[in-house]
N, C-alpha and C positions, 0 to 999 in steps of 0.2 A: 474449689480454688478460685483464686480472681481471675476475672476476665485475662487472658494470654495479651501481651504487646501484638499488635502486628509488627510482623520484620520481613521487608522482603531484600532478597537475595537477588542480584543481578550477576548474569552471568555473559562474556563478552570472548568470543572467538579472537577479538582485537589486542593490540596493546596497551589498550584503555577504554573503559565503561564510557557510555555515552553522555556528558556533562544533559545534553538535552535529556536524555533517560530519567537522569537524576533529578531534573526538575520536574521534569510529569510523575515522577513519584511522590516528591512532597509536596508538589502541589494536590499530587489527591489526595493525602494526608499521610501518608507513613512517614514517622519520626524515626523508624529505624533501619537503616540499608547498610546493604556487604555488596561493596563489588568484587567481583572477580576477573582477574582481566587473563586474556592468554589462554583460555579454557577449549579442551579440547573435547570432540566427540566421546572419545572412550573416558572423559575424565566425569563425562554428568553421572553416570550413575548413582559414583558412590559420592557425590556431593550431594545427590538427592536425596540420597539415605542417611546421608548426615546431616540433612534438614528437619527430616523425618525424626529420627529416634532421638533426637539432643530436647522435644519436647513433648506435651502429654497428649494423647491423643484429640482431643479437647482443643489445642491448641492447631489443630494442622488445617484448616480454613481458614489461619490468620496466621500463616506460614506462606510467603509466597515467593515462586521463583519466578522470573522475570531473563527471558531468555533476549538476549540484543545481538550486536553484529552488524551486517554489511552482507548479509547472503541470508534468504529467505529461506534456499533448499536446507541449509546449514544448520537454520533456526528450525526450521519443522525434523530437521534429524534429528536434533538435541531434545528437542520436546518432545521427540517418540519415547527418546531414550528415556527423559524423565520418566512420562507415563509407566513407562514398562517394570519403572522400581518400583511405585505405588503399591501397595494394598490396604484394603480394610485393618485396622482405622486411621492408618496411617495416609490418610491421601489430602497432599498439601497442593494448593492452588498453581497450575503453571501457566506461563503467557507467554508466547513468544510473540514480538514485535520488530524486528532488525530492523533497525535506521527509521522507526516510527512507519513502517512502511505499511502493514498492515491498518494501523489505524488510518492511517490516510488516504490509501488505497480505497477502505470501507465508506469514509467520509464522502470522497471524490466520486465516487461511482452513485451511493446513496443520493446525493443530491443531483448529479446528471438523472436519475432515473425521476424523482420528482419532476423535477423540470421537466422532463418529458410529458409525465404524463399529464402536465399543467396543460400540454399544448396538444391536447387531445390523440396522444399514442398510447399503446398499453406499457409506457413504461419504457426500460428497454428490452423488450420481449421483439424478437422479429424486425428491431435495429441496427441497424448495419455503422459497427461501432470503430471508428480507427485511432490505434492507440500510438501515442511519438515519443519516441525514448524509452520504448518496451524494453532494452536489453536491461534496464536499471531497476531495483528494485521493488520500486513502487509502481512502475509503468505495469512492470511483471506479474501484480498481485491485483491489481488493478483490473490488466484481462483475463484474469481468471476471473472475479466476480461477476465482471459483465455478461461473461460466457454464462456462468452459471444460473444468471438475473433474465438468461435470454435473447442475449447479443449474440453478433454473427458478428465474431471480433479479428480485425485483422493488427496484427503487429507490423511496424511502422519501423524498419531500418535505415538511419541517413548516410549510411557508409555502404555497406552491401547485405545480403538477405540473408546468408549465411547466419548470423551470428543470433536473428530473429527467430532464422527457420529451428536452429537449434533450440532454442527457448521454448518455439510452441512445442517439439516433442518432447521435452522436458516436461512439460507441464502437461499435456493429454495423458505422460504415463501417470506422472504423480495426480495428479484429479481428475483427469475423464475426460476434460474439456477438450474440444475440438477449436483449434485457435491457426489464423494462415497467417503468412509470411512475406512482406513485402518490404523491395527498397524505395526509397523515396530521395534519389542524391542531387535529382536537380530540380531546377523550379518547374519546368515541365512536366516531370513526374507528378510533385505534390500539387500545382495545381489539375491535372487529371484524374490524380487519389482523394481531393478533398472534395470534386465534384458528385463522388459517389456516397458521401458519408453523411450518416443522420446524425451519430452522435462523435464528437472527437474530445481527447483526454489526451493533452498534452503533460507527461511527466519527467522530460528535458532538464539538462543538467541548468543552474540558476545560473542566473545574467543572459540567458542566450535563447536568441527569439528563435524558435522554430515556424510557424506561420505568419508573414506579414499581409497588410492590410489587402495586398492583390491577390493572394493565397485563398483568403476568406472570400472575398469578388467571386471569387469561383464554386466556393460551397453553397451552392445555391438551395441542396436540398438538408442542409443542416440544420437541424430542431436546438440543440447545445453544444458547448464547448467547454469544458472545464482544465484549470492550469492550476499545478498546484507549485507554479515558480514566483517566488515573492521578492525575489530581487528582480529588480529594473534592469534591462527590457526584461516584460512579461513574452513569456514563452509562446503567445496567443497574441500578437497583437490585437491592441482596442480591450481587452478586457483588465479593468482595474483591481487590487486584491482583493478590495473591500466585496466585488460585485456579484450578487446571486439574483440571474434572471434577468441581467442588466441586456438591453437590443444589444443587437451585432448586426453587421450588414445583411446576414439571416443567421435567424435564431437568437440565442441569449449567449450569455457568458454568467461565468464562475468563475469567480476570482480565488486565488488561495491562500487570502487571511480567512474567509468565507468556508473555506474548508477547512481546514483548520479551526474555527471555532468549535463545528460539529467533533472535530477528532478529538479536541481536547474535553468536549462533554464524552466520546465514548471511552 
């Protein structure tokens, strides 16, 4: 038979597929997408089985679902769920990504850890890493890599701990990681939280500065900082989008066109 089209299938817990989604997919080249919007847990199954058997076996590596959203726990249930329809020969490609969060989460962390170890650490191995705007989904995926990369990760709440503390035991059930919980609601706070941190990963909602230039004054033992907010103000003050490895009053900066370049190669 001829080579199968590639088709990937997007699937969106929302009331609409993510327009971003849609261009990271033809920009990596599929000419042929299905969204699906409003999709719910018990609905993957039998969508994935009628991914599956509507082509020839042959064809199910160039079958791809494509799981999106606004909730990471949401997207890794749906992708169980896929999984769990799968069998020999029918097993079609799945990916869950919500809100690009994964991929940027990977991006962000990946190049924080280079940077480190540019600056002669093992990386972040034994980093003492503080994450801001954990409760959101990319902050959230974010300290789970670090955790797993070898950080001693604490989550960063601007409101109260609650909602943090929640998060890390969310996430030590679902993958192992041991992750702590803190508020940060006034300047006194985060300037005493940012005097302890080697590596900081601000993933704050866009427009809105979470560290200013007095904040950083105080991180005196900080190696990097990475922001993955690209609207003005940056979320890090002093670090520009463009910037990877760019000084800071200590350490460098990541800026998050910068990460973003790497997400959109992964």
């Amino acid at each position: 038979m001829a080579t199968a089209a590639p088709i990937l299938h997007m699937i969106s817990p929302l009331p609409h597929v993510s327009p971003f989604d849609v261009n990271m997919a033809v920009d990596a080249g599929y000419g042929h997408l299905m969204p699906y919007s409003n999709v719910t847990l018990d609905q993957v199954r039998d969508l994935t089985q009628d991914m599956m058997f509507s082509r020839a076996p042959q064809a199910a590596p160039r079958t791809g679902l494509f799981i999106g959203g606004k909730d990471a726990g949401l997207a890794l249930d749906m992708a169980d769920a896929a999984r769990a329809a799968l069998f020999p020969p029918f097993e079609i490609s799945i990916f869950p990504d919500p809100a690009g969060s994964f991929t940027t989460a990977a991006a962000m962390v990946a190049l924080a850890e280079q940077e480190a170890a540019l600056r002669g650490t093992l990386g972040l191995s034994g980093a003492r890493v503080q994450v801001y705007g954990a409760t959101g989904v990319v902050g959230g995926i974010a300290a789970v890599l670090a955790a797993k990369a070898g950080g001693h990760v604490v989550l960063v709440g601007h409101r109260d701990i609650a909602s943090v503390a929640t998060k890390a035991d969310d996430f030590h059930e679902r993958f192992g990681v041991a992750l702590s919980a803190v508020a940060a609601r006034t300047d006194a706070e985060k300037h005493a939280l940012v005097g302890e941190a080697d590596v900081i990963l601000a993933t704050g909602r866009a427009g809105v500065e979470i560290l200013s230039p007095a904040h950083l004054a105080s991180a005196r033992e900080l190696k990097v900082a990475a922001d993955v907010n690209a609207v003005p103000p940056a979320g890090i003050a002093g670090i520009g989008p463009h910037d990877k490895g760019v000084a800071l009053p200590h350490g460098v900066g990541i800026g998050a066109l910068a990460i973003g370049n790497l997400k959109y190669r992964v």
